[in-house]
C-alpha positions as CSV (number, residue, x, y, z in Angstrom):
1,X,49.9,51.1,8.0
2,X,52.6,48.8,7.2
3,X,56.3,50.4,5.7
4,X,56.4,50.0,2.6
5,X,59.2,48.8,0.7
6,X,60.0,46.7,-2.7
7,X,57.3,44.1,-2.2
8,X,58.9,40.6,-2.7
9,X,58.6,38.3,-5.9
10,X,56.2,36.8,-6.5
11,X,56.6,33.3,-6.7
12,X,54.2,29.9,-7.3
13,X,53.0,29.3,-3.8
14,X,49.8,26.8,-2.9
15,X,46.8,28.2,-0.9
16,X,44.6,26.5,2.2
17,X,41.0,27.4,2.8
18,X,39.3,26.6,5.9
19,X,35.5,26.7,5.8
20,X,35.5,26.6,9.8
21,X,32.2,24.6,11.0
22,X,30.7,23.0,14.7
23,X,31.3,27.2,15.9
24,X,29.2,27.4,19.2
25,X,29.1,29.1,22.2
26,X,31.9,27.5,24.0
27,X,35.3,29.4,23.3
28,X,37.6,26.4,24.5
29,X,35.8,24.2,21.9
30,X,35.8,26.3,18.6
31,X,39.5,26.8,19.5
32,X,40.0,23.7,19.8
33,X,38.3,22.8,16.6
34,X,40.1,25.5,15.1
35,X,43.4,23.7,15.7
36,X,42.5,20.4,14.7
37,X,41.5,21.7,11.2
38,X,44.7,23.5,11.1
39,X,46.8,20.8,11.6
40,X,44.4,18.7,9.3
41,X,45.2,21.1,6.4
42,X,48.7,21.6,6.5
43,X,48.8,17.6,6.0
44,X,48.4,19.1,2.1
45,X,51.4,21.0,2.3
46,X,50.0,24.6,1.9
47,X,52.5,27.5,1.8
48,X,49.8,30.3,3.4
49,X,46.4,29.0,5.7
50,X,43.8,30.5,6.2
51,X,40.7,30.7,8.9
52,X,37.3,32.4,8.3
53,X,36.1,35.7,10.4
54,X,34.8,35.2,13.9
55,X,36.5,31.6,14.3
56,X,36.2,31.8,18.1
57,X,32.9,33.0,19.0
58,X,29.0,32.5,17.2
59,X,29.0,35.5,14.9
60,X,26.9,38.6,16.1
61,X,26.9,42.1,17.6
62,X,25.7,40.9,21.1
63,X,28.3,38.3,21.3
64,X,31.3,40.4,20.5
65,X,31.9,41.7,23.8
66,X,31.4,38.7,25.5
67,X,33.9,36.8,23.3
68,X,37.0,40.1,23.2
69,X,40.4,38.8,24.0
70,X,42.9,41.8,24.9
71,X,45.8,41.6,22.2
72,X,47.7,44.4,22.7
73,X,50.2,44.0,19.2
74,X,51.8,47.2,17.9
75,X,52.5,46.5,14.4
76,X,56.6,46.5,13.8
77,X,57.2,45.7,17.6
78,X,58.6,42.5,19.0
79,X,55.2,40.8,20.2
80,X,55.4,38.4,23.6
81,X,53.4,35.2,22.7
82,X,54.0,33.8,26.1
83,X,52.9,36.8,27.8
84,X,49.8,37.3,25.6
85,X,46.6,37.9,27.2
86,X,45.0,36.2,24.1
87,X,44.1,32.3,24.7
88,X,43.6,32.8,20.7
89,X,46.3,34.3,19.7
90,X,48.6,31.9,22.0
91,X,47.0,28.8,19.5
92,X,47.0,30.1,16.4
93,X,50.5,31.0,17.0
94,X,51.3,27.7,18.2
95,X,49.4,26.1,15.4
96,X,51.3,27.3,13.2
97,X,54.9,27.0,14.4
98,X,54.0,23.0,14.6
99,X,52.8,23.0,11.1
100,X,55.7,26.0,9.9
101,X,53.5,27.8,7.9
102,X,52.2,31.2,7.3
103,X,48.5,31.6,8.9
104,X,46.1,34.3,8.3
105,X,44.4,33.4,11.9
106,X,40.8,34.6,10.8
107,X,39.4,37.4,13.1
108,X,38.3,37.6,16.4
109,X,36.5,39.7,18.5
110,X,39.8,42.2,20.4
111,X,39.0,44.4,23.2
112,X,42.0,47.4,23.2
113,X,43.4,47.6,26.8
114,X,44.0,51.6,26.3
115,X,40.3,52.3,25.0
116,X,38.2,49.6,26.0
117,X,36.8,49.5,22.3
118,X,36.1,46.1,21.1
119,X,37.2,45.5,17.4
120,X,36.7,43.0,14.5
121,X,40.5,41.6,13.9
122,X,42.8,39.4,11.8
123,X,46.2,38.2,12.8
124,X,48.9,36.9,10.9
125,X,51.7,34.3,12.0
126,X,54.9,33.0,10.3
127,X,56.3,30.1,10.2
128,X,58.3,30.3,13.6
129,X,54.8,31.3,15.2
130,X,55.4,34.8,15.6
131,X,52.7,37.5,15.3
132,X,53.8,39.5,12.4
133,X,50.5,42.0,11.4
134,X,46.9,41.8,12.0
135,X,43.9,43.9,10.4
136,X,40.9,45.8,12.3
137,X,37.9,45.8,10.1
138,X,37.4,48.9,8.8
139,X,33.6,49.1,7.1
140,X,31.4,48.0,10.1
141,X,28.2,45.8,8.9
142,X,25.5,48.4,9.8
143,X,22.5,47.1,7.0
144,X,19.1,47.1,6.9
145,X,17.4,44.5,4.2
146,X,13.2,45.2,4.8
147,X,12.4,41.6,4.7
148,X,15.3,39.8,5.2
149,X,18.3,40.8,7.3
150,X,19.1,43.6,10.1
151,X,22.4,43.7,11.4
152,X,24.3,46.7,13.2
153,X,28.1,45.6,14.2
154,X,28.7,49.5,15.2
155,X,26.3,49.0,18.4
156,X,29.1,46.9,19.6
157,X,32.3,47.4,17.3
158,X,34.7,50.0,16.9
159,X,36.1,50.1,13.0
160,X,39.9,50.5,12.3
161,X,41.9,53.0,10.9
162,X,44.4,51.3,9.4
163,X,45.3,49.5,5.9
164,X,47.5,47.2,6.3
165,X,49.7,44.1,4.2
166,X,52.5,41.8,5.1
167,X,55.2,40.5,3.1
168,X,56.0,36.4,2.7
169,X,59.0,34.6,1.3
170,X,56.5,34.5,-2.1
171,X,54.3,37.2,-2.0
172,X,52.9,41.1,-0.5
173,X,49.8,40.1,1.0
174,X,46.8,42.2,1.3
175,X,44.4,42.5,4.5
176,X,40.6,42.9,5.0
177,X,37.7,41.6,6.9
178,X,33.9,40.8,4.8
179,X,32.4,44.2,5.1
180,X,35.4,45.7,3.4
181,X,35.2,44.3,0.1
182,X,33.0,46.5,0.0
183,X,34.4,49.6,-0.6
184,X,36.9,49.4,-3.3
185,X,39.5,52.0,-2.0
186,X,40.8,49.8,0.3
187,X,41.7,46.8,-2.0
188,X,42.9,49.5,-4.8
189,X,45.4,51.0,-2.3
190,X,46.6,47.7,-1.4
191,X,46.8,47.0,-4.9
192,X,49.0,50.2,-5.8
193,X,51.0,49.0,-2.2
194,X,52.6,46.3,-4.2
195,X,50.0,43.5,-3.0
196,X,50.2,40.8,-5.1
197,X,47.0,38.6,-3.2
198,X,44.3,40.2,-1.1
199,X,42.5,37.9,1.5
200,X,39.8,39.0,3.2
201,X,37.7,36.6,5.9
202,X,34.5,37.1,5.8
203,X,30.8,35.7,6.5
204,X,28.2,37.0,4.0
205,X,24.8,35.6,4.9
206,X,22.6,33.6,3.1
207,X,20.6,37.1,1.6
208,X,24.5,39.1,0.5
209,X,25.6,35.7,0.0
210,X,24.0,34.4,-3.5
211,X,24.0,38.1,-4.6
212,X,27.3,39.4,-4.4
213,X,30.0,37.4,-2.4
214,X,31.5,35.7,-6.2
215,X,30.6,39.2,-7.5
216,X,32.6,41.2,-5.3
217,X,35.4,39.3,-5.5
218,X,35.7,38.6,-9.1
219,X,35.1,42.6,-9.5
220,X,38.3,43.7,-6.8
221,X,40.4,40.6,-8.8
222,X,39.7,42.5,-12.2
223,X,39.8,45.7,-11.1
224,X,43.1,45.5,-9.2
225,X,44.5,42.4,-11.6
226,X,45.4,40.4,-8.5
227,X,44.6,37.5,-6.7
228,X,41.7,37.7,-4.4
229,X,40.3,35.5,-1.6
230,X,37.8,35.5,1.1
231,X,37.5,32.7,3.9
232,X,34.0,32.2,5.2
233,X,32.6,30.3,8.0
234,X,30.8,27.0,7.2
235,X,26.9,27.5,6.9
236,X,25.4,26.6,10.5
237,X,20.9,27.0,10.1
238,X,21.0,26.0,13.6
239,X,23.0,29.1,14.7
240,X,21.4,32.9,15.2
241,X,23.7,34.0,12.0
242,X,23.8,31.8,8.5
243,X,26.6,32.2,6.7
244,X,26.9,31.8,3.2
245,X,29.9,29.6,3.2
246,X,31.6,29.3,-0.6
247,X,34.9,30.4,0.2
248,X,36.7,31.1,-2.9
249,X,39.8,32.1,-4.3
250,X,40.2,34.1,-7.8
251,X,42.5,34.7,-10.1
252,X,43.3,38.5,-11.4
253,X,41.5,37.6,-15.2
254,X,38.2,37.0,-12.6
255,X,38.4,33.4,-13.2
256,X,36.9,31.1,-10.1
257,X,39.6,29.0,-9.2
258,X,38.4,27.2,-6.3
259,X,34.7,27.4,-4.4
260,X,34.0,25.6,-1.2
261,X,30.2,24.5,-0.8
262,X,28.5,25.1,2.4
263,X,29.2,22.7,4.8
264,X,32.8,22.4,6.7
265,X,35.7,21.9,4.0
266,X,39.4,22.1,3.1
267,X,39.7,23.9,-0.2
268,X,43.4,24.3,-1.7
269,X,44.9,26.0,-4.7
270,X,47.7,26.9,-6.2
271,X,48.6,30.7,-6.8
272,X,51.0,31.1,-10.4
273,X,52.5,34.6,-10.6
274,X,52.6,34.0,-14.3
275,X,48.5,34.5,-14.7
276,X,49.4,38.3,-12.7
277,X,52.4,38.8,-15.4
278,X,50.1,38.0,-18.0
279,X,46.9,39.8,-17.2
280,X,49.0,43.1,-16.1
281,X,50.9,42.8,-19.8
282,X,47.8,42.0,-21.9
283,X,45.5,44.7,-20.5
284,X,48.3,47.5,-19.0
285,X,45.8,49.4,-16.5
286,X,48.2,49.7,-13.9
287,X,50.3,51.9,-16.5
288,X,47.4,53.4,-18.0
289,X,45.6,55.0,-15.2
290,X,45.0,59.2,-15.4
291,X,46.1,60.4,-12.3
292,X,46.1,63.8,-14.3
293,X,42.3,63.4,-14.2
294,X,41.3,62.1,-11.0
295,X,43.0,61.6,-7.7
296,X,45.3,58.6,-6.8
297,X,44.1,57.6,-3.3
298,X,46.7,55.7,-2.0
299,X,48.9,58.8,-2.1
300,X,49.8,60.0,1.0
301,X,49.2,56.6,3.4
């Protein structure tokens, strides 16, 4: 887990989406892509960017494997970008030292050099380029739809065991990865962690998708009264996987701010602390809760 301290002010800070499209089988090529849009939206002068989940690689359990990068970050250690074994890691981080902003590099498929276990996970960069935090997706996608949609990342993935937030110049930022939003627990703990904005990437399909991807999101905003996000590939109907697209960003009173479509896009808003202030003063849950009467599970992590 990250240390916790004092999580920094929040402050007014502007938001970049990238609804990441043209993913295919050739690493090199969705990297390069990957940049490209990078660069293309920092031209809007966004504080925080953000890629979707599995930017580097078509999305599915065979493919994981195939596509794992050896990372090999220990969170609160100096991390080597020149020595990385991580051709995406080395671009992201360069990406965004050239455009000196914070990136939230999506996820990608990590193979651990100690265990061999292949895991779902999102890295972080500052504005000098240096690795700073990543997430490993807790709640693996192990459904069963009759009808519509089987999927089982578990025959391939390895979940984490970590929650985990990093602090800005303007705000505590909280991590997870699609499946995760899921299971409220984790975005409530990040919530009482001083998390100000959770941003999840994520790649619903086109059954989840219509059903629950706004849903789920407006619900953790409310719940938690923060800011909440979710970055999702572009919809492909050519690839094995369709994803939903629609990445959105919502305010903690539930309100939509911003909705991609399906196709590739830029989407970019702006974050104002005084909609948190407000919705924390008007209806006090975070001072109202009975911890007398049920447990308070971020205790102890």
């Amino acid at each position: 887990m990250s240390k916790l301290v004092k999580p920094p002010t929040f402050k007014p800070f502007k938001l970049a989406l990238i609804q990441l499209g043209d993913i295919s089988a050739n690493k090199n090529d969705n990297l390069k892509h990957a940049r490209e849009m990078i660069l293309k939206a920092a031209s809007g002068k966004p504080d925080l960017i953000v890629l979707p989940e599995c930017f580097n690689s078509p999305y599915g359990h065979v493919h994981f494997p195939v596509y794992a990068e050896k990372i090999g970050f220990t969170p609160g250690e100096p991390y080597d970008i020149g020595r990385s074994e991580s051709e995406s890691v080395k671009m992201l981080s360069s990406a965004a030292k050239e455009c000196s902003t914070w990136l939230i590099g999506g996820s990608i498929p990590e193979r651990d050099a100690n265990s061999d276990n292949v895991y779902n996970t999102c890295t972080v960069y500052n504005p000098q380029g240096e690795l700073i935090a990543y997430h490993r997706k807790v709640h693996l996608f192990d459904i069963d739809i009759p009808g519509k949609i089987k999927f089982k990342e578990s025959e391939t993935l390895t979940g984490g065991t970590t929650t985990n937030f990093f602090d800005t110049t303007f705000a505590r930022i909280g991590l997870g990865i699609c499946y995760d939003i899921r299971f409220p627990e984790l975005a409530m703990i990040s919530a009482r962690q001083g998390c100000q904005v959770l941003i999840y990437p994520g790649a619903f399909n086109m059954t989840t998708g219509p059903l629950h991807w706004e849903l789920l999101q407006r619900g953790r905003a409310v719940d938690n009264q923060i800011f909440f996000s979710m970055c999702s590939p572009a919809r492909d109907t050519t690839a094995g996987y369709h994803a939903w697209g629609h990445s959105m960003v919502v305010d903690p009173m539930g309100k939509v701010l911003c909705e991609a479509e399906a196709g590739e896009q830029i989407i970019y808003t702006d974050i104002d602390p005084n909609v948190f202030e407000e919705a924390r003063a008007g209806i006090p849950v975070t001072k109202q809760r009975r911890f007398d009467v049920y447990t308070d599970i971020s205790v102890g992590l």
